[in-house]
C-alpha positions in Angstrom: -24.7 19.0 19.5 -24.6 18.4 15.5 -20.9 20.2 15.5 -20.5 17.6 17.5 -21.6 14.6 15.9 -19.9 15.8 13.4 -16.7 16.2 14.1 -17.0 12.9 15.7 -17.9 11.0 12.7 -15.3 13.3 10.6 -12.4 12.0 13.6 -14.3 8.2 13.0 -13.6 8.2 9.2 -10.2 9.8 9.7 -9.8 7.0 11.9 -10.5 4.3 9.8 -8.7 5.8 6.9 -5.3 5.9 9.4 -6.3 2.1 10.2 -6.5 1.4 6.6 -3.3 3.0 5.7 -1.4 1.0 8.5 -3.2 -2.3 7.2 -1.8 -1.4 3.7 1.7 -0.3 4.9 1.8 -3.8 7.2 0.9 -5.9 4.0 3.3 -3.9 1.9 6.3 -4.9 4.0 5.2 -8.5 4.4 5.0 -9.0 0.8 8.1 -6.9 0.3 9.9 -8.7 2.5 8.7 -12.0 1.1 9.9 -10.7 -2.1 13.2 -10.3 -1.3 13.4 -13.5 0.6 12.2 -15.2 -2.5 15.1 -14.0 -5.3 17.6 -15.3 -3.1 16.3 -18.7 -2.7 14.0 -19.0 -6.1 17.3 -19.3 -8.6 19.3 -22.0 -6.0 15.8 -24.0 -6.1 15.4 -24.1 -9.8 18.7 -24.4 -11.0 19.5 -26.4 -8.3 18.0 -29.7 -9.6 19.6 -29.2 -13.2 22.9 -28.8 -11.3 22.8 -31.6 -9.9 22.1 -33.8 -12.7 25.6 -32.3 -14.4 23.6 -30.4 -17.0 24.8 -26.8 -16.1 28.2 -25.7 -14.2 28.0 -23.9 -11.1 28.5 -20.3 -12.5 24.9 -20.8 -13.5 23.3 -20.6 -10.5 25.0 -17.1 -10.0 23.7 -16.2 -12.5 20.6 -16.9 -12.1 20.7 -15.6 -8.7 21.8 -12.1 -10.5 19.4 -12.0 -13.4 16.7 -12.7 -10.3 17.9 -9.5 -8.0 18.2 -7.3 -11.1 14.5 -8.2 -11.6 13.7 -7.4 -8.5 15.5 -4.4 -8.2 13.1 -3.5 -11.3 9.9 -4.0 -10.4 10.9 -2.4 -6.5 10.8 0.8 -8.0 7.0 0.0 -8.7 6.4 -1.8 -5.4 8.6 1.3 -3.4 6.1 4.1 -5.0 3.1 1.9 -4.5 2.9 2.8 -0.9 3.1 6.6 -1.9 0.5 6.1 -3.7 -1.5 4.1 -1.5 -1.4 7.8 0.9 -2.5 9.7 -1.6 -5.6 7.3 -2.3 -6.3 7.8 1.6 -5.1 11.6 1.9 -7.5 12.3 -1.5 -10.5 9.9 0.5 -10.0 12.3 3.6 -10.1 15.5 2.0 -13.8 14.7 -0.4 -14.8 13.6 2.8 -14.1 17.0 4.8 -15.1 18.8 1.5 -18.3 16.7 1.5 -19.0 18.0 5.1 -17.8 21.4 4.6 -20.7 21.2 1.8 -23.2 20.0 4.1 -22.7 22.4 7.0 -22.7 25.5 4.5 -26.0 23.7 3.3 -27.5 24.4 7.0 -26.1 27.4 7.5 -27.8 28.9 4.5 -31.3 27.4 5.3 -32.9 28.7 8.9 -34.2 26.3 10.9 -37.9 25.6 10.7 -40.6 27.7 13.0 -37.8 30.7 13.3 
C-alpha cells in the first residue's frame, strides 16, 4: 500500500513537472512569436513618422528593418536554447525527486518495522 502511494505521488510530481514544461514551451512560442512579429513592424513604426516629415529617405526604413532582424537573429540563439534549458531544469527537478525517494525507501528498508 506505501509502494503504492508512492509511486502515485512520484507519477503526480512527474505530472506536474510535464504540465510545467508544456506551460513554459506554450509561453516560449507566444513570446517568440511576438518577437518576430514585432521586428517587422517596430522599424516601419519608428522611422515611419521621421519619413514622413521628409527627414530621412526611404532606404532608411530598410534599413532599419535589417539592423532590427539581425538583432533578433542574435538574441534567438539565446531565446532558441532557453527552452533546452528550461528541460533540463525539469529533467534535473525529476531525477532529485526520484533520488530523494530512492533515499527514502532504502531508509525503510534498512529499519524493521516496529513490534517484529
Amino acid at each position: 500500500a506505501r509502494e503504492a502511494g508512492a509511486a502515485r505521488a512520484a507519477l503526480a510530481s512527474v505530472a506536474a513537472v510535464l504540465f510545467r514544461r508544456v506551460a513554459w514551451s506554450r509561453n516560449l512560442a507566444l513570446f517568440t512569436n511576438a518577437y518576430e512579429f514585432a521586428t517587422f513592424c517596430l522599424p516601419s513604426l519608428i522611422i515611419a513618422p521621421r519619413y514622413f516629415a521628409g527627414e530621412v529617405e526611404f532606404g532608411v526604413v530598410t534599413q532599419a528593418g535589417f539592423a532590427f532582424r539581425t538583432v533578433q537573429g542574435a538574441l534567438n540563439l539565446i531565446v532558441g536554447r532557453f527552452e533546452q534549458l528550461s528541460g533540463l531544469a525539469a529533467e534535473t527537478e525529476r531525477l532529485e525527486r526520484l533520488l530523494a525517494l530512492l533515499e527514502g525507501l532504502e531508509g525503510e528498508a534498512g529499519h524493521p518495522p516496529a513490534g517484529a
